[in-house]
Biopython code that builds the backbone (N, CA, C, O; Angstrom):
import numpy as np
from Bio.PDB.StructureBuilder import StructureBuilder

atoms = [
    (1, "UNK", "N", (0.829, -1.205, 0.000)),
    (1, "UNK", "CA", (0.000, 0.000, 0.000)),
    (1, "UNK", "C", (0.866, 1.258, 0.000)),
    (1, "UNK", "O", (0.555, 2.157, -0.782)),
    (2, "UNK", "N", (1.959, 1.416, 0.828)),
    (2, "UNK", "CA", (2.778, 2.648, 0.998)),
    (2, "UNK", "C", (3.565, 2.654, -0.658)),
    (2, "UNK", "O", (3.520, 3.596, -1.449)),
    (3, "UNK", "N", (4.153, 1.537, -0.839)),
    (3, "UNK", "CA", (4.729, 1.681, -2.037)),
    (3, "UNK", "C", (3.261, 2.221, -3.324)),
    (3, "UNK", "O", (3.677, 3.075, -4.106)),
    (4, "UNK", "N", (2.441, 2.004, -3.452)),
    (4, "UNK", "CA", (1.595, 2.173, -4.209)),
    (4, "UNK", "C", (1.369, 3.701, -4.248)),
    (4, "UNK", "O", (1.149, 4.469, -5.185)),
    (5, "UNK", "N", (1.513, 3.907, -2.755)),
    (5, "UNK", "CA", (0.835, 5.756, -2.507)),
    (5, "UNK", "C", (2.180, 6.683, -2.964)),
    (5, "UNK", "O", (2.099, 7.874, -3.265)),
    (6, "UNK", "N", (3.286, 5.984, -2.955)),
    (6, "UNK", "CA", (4.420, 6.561, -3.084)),
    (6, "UNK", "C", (5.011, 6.441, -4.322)),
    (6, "UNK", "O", (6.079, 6.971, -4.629)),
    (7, "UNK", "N", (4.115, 5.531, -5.264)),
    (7, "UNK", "CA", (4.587, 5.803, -6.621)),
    (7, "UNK", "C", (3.155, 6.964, -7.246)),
    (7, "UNK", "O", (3.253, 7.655, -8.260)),
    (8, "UNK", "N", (2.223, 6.922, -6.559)),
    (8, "UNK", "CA", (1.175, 8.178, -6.745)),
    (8, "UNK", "C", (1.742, 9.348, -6.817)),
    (8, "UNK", "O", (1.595, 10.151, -7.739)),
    (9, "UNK", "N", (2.469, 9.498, -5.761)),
    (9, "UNK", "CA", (3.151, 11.296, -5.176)),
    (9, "UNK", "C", (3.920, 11.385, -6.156)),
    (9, "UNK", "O", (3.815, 12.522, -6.615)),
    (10, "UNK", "N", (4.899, 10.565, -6.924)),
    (10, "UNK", "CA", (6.128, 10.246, -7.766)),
    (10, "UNK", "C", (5.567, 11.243, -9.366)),
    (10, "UNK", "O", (6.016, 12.224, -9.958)),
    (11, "UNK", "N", (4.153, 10.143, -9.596)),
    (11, "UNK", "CA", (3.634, 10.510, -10.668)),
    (11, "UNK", "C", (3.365, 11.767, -10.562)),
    (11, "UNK", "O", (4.186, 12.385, -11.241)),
    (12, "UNK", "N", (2.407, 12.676, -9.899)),
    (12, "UNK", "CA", (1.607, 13.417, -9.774)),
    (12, "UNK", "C", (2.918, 15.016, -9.811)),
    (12, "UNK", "O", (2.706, 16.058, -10.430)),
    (13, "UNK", "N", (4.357, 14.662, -8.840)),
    (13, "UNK", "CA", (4.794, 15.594, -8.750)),
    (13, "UNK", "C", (5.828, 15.901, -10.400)),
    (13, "UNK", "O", (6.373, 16.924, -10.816)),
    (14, "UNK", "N", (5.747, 14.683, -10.899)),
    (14, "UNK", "CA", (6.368, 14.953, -12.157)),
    (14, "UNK", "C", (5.105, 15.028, -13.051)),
    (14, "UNK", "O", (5.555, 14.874, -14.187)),
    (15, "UNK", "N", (4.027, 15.152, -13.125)),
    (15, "UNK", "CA", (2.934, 15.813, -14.093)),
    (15, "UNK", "C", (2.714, 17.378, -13.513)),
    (15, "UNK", "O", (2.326, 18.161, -14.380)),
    (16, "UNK", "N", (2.945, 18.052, -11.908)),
    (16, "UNK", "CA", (3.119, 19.193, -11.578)),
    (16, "UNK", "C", (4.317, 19.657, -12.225)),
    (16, "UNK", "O", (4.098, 20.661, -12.903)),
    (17, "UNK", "N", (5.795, 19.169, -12.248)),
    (17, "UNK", "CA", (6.505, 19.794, -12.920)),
    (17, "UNK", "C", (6.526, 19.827, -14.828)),
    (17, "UNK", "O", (6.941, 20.787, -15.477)),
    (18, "UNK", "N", (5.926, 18.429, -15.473)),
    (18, "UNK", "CA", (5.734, 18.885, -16.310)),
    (18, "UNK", "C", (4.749, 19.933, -16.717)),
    (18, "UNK", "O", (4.907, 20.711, -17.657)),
    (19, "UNK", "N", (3.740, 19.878, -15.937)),
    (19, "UNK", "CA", (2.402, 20.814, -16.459)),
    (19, "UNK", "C", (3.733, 22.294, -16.033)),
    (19, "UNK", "O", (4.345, 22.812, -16.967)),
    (20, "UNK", "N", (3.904, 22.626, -14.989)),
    (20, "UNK", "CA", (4.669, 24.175, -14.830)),
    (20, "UNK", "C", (5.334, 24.338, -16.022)),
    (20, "UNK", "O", (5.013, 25.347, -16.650)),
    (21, "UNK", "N", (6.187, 23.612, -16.516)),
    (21, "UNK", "CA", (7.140, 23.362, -17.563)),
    (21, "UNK", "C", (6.498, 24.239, -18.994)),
    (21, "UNK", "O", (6.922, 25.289, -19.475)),
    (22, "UNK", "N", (5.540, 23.535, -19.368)),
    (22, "UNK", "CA", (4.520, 23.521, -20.652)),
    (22, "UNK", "C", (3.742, 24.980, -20.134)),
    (22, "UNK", "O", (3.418, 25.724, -21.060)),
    (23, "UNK", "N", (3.378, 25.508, -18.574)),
    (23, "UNK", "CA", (3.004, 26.395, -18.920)),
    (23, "UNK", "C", (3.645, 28.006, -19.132)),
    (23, "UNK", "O", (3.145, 29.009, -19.642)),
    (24, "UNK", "N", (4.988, 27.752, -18.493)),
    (24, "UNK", "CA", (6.109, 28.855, -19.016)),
    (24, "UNK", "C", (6.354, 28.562, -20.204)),
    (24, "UNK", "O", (7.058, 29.558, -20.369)),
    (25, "UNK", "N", (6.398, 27.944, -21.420)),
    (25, "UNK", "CA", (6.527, 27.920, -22.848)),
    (25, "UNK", "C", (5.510, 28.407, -23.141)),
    (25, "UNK", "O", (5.568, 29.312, -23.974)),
    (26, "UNK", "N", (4.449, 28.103, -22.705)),
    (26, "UNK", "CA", (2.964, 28.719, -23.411)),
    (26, "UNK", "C", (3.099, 30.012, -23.328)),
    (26, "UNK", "O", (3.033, 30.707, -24.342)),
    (27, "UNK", "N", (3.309, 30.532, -22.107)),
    (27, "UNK", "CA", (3.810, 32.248, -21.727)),
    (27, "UNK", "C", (5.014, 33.289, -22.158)),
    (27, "UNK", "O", (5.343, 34.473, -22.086)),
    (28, "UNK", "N", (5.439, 32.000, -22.658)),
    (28, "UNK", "CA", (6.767, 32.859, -23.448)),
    (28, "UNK", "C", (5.935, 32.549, -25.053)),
    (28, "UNK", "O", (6.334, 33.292, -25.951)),
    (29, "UNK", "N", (5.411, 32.061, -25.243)),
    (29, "UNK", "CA", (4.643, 31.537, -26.687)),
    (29, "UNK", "C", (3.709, 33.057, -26.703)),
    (29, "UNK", "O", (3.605, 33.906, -27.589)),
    (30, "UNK", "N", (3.115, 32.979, -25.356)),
    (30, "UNK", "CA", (2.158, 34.709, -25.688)),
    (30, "UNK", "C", (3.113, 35.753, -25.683)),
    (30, "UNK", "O", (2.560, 36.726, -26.193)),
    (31, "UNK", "N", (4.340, 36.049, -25.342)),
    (31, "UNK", "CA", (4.874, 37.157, -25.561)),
    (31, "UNK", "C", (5.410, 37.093, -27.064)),
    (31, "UNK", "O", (5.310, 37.992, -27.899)),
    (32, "UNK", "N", (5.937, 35.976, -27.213)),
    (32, "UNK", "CA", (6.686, 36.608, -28.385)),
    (32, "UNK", "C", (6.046, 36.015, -30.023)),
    (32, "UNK", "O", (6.601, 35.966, -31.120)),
    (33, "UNK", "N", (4.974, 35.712, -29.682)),
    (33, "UNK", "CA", (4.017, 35.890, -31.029)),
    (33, "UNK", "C", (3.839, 36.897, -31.545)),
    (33, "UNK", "O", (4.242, 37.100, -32.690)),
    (34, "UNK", "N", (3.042, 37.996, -30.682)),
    (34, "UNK", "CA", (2.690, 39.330, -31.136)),
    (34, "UNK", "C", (3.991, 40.072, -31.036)),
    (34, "UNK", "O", (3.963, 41.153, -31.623)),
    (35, "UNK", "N", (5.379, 39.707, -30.313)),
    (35, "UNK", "CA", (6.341, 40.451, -31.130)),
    (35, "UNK", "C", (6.645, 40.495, -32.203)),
    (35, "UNK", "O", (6.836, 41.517, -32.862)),
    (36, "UNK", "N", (6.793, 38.732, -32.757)),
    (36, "UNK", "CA", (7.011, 38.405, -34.001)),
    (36, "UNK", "C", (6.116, 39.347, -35.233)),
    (36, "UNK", "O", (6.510, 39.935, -36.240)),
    (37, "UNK", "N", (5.156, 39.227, -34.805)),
    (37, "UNK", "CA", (4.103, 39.818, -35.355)),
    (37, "UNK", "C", (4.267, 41.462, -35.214)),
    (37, "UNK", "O", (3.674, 41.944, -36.179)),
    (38, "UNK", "N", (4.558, 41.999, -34.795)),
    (38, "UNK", "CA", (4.633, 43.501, -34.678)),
    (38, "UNK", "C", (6.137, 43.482, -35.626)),
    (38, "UNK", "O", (5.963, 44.253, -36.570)),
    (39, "UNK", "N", (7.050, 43.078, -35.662)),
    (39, "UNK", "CA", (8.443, 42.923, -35.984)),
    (39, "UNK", "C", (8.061, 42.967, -37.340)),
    (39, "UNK", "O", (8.547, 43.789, -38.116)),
    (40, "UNK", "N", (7.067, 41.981, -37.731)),
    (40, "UNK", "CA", (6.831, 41.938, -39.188)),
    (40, "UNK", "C", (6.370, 43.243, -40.225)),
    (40, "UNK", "O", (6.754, 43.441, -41.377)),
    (41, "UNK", "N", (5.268, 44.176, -39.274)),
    (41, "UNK", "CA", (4.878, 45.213, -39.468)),
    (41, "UNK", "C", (4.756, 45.602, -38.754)),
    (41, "UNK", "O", (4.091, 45.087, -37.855)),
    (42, "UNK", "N", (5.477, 47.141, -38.624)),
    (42, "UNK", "CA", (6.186, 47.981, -37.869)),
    (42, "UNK", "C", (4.677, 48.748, -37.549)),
    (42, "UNK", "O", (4.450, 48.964, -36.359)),
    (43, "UNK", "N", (3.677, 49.152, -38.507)),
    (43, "UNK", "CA", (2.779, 49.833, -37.408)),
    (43, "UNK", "C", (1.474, 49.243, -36.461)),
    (43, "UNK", "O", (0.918, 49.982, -35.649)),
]
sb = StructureBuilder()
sb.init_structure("model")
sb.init_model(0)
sb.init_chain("A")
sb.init_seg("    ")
for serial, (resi, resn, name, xyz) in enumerate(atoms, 1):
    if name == "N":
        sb.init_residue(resn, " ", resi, " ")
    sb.init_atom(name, np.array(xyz, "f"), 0.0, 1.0, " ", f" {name:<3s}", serial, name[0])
structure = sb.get_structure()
């Protein structure tokens, strides 16, 4: 049972760090779209 709950915490804290992961790319994905995009045309 402990081993079972302790491969739970295992999973869960590496789907918390992947999800954080994926959501700082997404946030750097919203900044620098509309730079890209402004870069392209200047007004």
């Amino acid at each position: 049972m402990s081993y079972l709950l302790a491969y739970g915490m295992i999973t869960i804290s590496c789907l918390k760090d992947w999800f954080i992961k994926w959501t700082q790319i997404l946030s750097l994905l919203m900044i620098m779209i509309p730079m890209m995009k402004m870069a392209q045309n200047p007004y």
